[in-house]
C-alpha positions as CSV (number, residue, x, y, z in Angstrom):
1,X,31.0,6.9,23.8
2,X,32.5,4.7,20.7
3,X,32.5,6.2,17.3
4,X,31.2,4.5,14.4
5,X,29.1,1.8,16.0
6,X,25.5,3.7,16.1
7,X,22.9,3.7,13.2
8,X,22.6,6.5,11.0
9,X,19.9,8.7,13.4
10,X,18.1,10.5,10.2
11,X,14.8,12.5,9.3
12,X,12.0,10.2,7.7
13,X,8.0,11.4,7.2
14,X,5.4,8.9,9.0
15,X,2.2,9.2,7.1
16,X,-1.3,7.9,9.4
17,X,-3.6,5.7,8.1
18,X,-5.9,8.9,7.5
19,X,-3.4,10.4,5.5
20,X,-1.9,13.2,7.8
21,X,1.4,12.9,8.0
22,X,4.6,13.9,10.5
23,X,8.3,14.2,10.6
24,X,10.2,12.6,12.9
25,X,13.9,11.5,13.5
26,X,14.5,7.8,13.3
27,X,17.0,4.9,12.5
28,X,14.2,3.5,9.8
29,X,15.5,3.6,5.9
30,X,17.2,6.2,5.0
31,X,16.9,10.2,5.4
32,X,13.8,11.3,3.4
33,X,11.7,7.6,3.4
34,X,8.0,7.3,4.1
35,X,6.9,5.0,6.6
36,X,3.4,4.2,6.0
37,X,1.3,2.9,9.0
38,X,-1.6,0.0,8.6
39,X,-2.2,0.9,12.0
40,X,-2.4,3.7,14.0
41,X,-3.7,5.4,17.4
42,X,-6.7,6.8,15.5
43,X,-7.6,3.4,14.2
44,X,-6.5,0.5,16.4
45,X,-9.3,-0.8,19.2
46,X,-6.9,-0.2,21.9
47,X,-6.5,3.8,21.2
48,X,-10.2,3.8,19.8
49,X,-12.6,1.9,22.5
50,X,-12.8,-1.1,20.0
51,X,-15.7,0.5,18.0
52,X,-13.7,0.3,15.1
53,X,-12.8,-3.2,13.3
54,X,-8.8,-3.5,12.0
55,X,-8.6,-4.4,8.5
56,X,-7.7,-7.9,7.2
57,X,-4.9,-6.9,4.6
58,X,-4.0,-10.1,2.8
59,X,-6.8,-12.3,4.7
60,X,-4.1,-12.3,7.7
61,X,-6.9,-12.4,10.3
62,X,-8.6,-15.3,8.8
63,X,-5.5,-17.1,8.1
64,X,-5.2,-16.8,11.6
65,X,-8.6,-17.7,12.6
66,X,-8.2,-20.9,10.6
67,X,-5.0,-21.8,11.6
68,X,-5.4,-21.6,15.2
69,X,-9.0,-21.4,16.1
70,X,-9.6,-24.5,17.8
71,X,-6.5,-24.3,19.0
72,X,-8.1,-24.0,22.8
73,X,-11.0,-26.2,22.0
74,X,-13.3,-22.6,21.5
């Protein structure tokens, strides 16, 4: 294997939407960051049945809605 061509493979803490939080090694930031999730398994449809709505940080989602809602003629 080369030397000196790989990221820095460090220890960062991933906090959950809920607020729990884990370590975990990563190439994110630097050794010691946060990494804060908007989503998560324990809140996206997709882990969670789709009883739960995601949140529209920014008005994203209705950005998008605008933008492209007729976009198929729906």
């Amino acid at each position: 294997m080369k030397q000196d061509i790989h990221p820095d493979y460090h220890t960062i803490t991933v906090k959950m939407v809920d607020g729990s939080e884990y370590t975990t090694r990563s190439t994110y930031g630097s050794a010691g960051d946060v990494l804060n999730l908007d989503i998560d398994p324990s809140s996206h449809p997709a882990w969670t049945g789709g009883d739960r709505q995601l949140m529209d940080r920014d008005g994203r989602v209705s950005k998008f809605k605008n933008k492209f809602g007729g976009f198929l003629g729906a």
